[in-house]
N, C-alpha and C positions, 0 to 999 in steps of 0.2 A: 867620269863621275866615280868616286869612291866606292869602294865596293860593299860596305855598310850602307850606304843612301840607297842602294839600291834596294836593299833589301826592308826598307821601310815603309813602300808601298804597299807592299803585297801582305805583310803584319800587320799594316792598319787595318786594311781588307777585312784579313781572317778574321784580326781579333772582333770588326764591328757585327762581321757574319755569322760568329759564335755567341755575341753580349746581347742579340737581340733581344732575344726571352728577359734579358734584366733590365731594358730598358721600358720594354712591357710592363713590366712588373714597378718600375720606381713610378713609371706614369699612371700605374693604378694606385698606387699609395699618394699622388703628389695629388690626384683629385679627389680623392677619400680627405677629406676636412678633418674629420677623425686625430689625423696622424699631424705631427709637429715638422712643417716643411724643411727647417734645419736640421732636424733631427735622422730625416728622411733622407736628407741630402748628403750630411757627414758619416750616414751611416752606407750610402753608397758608393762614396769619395774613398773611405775606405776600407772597402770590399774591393775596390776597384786596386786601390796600390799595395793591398796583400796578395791578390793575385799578378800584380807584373812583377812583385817582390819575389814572393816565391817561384815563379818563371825566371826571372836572371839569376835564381842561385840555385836552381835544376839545370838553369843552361850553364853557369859556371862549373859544374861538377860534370855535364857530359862530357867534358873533354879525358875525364879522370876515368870513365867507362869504356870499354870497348864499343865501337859502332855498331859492332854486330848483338850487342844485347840494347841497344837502345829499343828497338823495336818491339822488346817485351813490355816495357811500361807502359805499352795500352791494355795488357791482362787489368792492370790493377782495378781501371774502370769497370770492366767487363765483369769481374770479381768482384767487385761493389754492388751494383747492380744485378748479378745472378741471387749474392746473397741478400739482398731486399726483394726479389721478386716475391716470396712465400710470406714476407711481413705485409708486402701491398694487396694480397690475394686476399690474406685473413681480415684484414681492415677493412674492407668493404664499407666506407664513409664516405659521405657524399662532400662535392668539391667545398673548397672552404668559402669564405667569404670573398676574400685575396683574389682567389680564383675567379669567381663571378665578374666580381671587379674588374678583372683585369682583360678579359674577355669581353665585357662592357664597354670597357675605353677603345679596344681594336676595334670592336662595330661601330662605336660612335666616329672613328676617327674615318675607318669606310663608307659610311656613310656620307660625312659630311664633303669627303673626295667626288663620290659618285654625283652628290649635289651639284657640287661644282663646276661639272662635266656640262 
């Protein structure tokens, strides 16, 4: 097997193990009536190919980095994140609507598993 093939298993994986939270989230919008299912949809279609867009030309330019500094691009997270922590302290607002919702739909969908059972 090609040594690309191979490695398209294990990306599918990641990538579905890391998008969970946004498929949570498009299945609380997709049952909120509220919102326009097309609109829902192409806005997550592409959210989806800006990020494997911008992933194939981060991975085009590792090659142009030393390997040994690749391993600092997870600062930058880390650096996002530290400096949001003092904006989410001060905020102290209660979860959004989005949030309810989306929370709603995981119980309802355990639930109706547990039913099942």
């Amino acid at each position: 097997m090609p040594e690309i093939l191979q490695i398209v298993p294990p990306a599918a994986g990641a990538y579905l193990a890391t998008n969970m939270d946004n498929l949570v989230v498009l299945a609380a919008m997709l049952a909120d009536h509220a919102h326009d299912r097309k609109r829902v949809l192409a806005g997550f279609v592409i959210s989806v190919l800006s990020t494997l867009g911008i992933s194939f030309l981060v991975a085009l330019f590792a090659d142009v980095v030393p390997t040994r500094y690749l391993g600092l691009l997870g600062v930058i997270p880390l650096a996002m994140g530290a400096l949001g922590l003092p904006q989410a302290r001060h905020a102290r607002t209660q979860p959004s609507d989005m949030v309810r919702k989306a929370v709603g739909a995981v119980t309802d969908a355990r639930d109706r598993v547990d039913a099942d059972r």
